[in-house]
C-alpha positions as CSV (number, residue, x, y, z in Angstrom):
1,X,0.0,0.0,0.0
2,X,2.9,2.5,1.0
3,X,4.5,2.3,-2.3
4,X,2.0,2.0,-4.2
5,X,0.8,5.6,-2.8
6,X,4.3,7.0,-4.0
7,X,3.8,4.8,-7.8
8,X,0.5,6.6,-8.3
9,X,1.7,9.6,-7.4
10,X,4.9,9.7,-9.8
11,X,2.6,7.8,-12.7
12,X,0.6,10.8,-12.6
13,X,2.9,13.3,-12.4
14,X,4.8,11.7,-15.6
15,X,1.6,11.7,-17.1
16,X,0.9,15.0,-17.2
17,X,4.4,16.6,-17.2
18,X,5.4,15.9,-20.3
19,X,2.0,17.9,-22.3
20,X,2.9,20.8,-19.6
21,X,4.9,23.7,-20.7
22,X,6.5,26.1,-18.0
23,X,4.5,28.8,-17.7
24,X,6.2,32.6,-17.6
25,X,7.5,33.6,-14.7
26,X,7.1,37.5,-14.3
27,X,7.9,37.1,-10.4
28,X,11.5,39.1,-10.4
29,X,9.2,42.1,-8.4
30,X,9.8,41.9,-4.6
31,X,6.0,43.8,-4.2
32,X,2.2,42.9,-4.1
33,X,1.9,43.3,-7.8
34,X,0.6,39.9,-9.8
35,X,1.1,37.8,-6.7
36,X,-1.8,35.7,-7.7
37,X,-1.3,35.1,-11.0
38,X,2.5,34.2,-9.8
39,X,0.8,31.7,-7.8
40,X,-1.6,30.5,-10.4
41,X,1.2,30.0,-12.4
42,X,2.6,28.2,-10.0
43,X,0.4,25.3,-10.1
44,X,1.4,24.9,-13.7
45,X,5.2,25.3,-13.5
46,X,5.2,22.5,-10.4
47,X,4.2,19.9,-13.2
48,X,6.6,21.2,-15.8
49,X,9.5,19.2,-17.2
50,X,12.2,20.7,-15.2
51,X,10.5,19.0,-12.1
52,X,10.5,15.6,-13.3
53,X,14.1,14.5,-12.6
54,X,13.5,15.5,-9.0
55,X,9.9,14.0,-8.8
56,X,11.8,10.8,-9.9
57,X,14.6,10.3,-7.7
58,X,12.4,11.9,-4.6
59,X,9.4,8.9,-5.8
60,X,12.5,6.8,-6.2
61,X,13.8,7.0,-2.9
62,X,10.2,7.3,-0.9
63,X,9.3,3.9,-2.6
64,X,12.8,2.1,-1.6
65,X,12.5,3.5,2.0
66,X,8.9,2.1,2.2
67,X,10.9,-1.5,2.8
68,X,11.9,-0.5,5.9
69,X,9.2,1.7,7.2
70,X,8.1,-1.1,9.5
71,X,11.4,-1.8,10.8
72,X,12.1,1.8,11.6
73,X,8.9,2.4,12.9
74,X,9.0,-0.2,15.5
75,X,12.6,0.5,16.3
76,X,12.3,4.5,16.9
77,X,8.9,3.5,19.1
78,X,8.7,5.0,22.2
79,X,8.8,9.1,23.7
80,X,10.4,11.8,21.5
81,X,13.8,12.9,22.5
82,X,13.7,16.2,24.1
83,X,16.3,17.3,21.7
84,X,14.0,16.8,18.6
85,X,10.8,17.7,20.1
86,X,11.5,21.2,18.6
87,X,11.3,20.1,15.1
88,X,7.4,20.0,15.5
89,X,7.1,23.7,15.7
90,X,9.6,24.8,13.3
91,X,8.1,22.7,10.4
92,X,4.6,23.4,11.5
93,X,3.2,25.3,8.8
94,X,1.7,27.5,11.7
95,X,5.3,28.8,12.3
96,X,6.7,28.6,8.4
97,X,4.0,30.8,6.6
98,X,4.2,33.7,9.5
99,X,7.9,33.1,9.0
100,X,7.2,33.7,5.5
101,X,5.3,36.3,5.2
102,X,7.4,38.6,7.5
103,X,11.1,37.7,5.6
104,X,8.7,39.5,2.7
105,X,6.9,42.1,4.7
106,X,10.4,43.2,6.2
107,X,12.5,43.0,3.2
108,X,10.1,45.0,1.4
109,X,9.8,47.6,4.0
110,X,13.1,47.8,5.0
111,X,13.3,48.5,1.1
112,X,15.9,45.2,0.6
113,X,15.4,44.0,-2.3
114,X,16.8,40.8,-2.2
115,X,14.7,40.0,1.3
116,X,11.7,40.9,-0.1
117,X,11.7,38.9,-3.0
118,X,13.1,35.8,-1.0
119,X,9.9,36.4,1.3
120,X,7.9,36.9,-1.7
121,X,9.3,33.4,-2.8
122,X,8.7,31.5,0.3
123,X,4.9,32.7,1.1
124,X,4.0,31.3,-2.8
125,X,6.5,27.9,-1.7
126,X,4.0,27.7,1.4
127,X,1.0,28.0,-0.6
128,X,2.4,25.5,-3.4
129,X,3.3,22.9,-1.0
130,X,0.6,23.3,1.1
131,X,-2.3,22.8,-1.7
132,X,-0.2,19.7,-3.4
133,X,0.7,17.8,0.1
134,X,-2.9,18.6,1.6
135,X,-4.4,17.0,-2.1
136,X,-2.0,13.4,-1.9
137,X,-2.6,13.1,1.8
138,X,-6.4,13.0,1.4
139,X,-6.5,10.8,-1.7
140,X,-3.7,8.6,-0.2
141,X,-5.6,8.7,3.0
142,X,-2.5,6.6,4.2
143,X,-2.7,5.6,8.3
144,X,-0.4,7.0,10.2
145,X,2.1,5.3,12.5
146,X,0.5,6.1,15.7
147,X,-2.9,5.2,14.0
148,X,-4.0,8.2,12.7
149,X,-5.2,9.2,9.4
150,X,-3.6,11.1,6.7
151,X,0.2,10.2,7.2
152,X,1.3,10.3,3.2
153,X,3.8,12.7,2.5
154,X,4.8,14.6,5.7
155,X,3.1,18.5,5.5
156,X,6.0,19.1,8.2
157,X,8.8,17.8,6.0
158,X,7.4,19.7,3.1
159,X,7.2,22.9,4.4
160,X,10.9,23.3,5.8
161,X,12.4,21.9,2.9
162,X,10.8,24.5,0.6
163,X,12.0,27.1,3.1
164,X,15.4,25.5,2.7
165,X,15.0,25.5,-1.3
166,X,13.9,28.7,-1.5
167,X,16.4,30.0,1.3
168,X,19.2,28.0,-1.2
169,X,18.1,29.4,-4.4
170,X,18.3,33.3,-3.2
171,X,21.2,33.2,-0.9
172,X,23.1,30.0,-1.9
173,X,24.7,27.4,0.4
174,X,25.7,30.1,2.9
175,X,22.4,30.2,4.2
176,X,21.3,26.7,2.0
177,X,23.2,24.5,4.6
178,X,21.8,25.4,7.8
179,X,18.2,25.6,6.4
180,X,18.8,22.5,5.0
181,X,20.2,20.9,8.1
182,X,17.0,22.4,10.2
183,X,14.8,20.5,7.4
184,X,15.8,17.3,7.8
185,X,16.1,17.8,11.8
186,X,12.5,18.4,11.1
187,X,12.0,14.7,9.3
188,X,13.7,13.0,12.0
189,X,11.3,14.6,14.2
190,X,8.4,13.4,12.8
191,X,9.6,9.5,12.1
192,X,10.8,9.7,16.0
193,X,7.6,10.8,17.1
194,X,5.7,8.4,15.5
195,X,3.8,10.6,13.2
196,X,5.1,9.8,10.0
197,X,6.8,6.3,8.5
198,X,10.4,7.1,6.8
199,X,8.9,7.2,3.3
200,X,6.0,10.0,3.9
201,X,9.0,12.5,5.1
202,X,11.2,11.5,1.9
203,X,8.4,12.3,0.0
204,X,7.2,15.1,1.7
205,X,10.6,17.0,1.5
206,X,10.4,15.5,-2.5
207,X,7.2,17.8,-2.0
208,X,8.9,20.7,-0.7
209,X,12.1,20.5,-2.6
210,X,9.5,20.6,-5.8
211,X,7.3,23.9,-4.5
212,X,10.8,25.4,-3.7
213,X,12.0,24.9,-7.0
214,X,9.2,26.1,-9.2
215,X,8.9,29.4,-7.3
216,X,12.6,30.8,-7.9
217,X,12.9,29.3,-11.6
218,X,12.8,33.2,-12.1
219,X,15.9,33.2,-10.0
220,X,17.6,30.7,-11.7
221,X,16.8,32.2,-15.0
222,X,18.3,35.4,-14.0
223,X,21.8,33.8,-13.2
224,X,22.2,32.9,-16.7
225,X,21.6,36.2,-19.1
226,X,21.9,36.2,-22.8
227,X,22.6,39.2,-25.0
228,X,23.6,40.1,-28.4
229,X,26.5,42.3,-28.9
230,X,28.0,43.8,-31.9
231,X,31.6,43.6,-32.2
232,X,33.8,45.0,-35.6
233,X,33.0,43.0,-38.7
234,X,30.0,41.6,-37.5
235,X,28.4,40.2,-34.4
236,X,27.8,37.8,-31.4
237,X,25.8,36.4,-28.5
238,X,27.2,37.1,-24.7
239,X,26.3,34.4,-22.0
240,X,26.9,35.4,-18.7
241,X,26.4,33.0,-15.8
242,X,26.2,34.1,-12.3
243,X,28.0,32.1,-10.2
């Protein structure tokens, strides 16, 4: 049952991906302006091709951990170390879209550019995530570990790895690393605690990883800028790539 969740997720996403063009990013403004078609688009750009190698190897990896959910499951059983029990809150998406939304409301009225538009990122990461994860975990409807319902992917795990995408994407591995390392404190939370088996929180930072990518493909564009120039005796193309 577990991998087949994670199959019918990825058969669907293939499915559809390859008929899906990316849809134009206009989200280089830090402001209020078009933020809902930015997020419309959004919901088009997360199926897009660019996404499928990651939607593979993330499916890829959910469905090979699913052998040893069980196993890891039984073995982690008992109370939540002290020193993860933080993790809860910082992936809650309770704490990550406030979070969000002041990075952006800051930035932009501290007039930094760069902030703003990383908090513009993460508040449209949030909402991306949020809507996809929210949409597998009731058509999975996947029990939990502790018996609950709706265990498949993780909505913690998602959420602080598209923090840490978007985080990686603006400011690079100076500030990637640590947001990265807080992420995946966060999946170890929620295995140890019995919440979630091993392969909901591969998938759910799969999740995140995606959301985080598809909001700052207008970042990733702007690193690598093409322009004709004329020289003597004729002309050429300049690529320059940000490094």
């Amino acid at each position: 049952m577990r991998n087949h969740c994670v199959a019918a997720v990825l058969a669907v996403f293939m499915a559809v991906t390859p008929r899906v063009a990316a849809a134009q990013d206009t989200s280089g403004t830090s402001g209020f302006t078009g933020f809902l078609s930015d997020v419309g688009r959004d919901y088009v750009n997360f199926l897009s091709i660019a996404n499928l190698p990651v939607a593979i190897a993330g499916s890829a990896g959910a469905s090979a951990m699913g052998a040893a959910d069980a196993a890891v499951a039984k073995d982690l059983a008992g109370p939540t170390p002290y020193a993860l029990q933080p993790g809860a809150t910082y992936g809650n998406l309770a704490f990550q879209f406030p979070l969000a939304i002041t990075w952006w409301v800051v930035g932009h009225a501290a007039g930094k550019s760069r902030a703003a538009a990383a908090g513009r990122d993460l508040v449209r990461a949030q909402i991306s995530g949020a809507s996809w994860t929210y949409l597998i975990k009731y058509a999975a409807d996947r029990t939990r570990p502790n018996g609950d319902p709706r265990s498949f992917p993780s909505g913690h795990a998602t959420a602080a790895f598209a923090t840490a995408t978007v985080f990686y994407e603006h400011y690079g591995w100076k500030l990637g690393v640590p947001m990265f390392a807080a992420a995946a404190y966060v999946a170890g939370e929620r295995v140890t605690a019995n919440k979630h088996w091993p392969s909901d929180v591969v998938f759910g930072a799969t999740m995140g990883i995606l959301s985080g990518r598809t909001v700052t493909l207008h970042v990733r564009r702007a690193r690598l800028a093409v322009r004709p120039e004329a020289v003597r005796g004729g002309g050429g193309v300049v690529f320059h790539v940000e490094h």
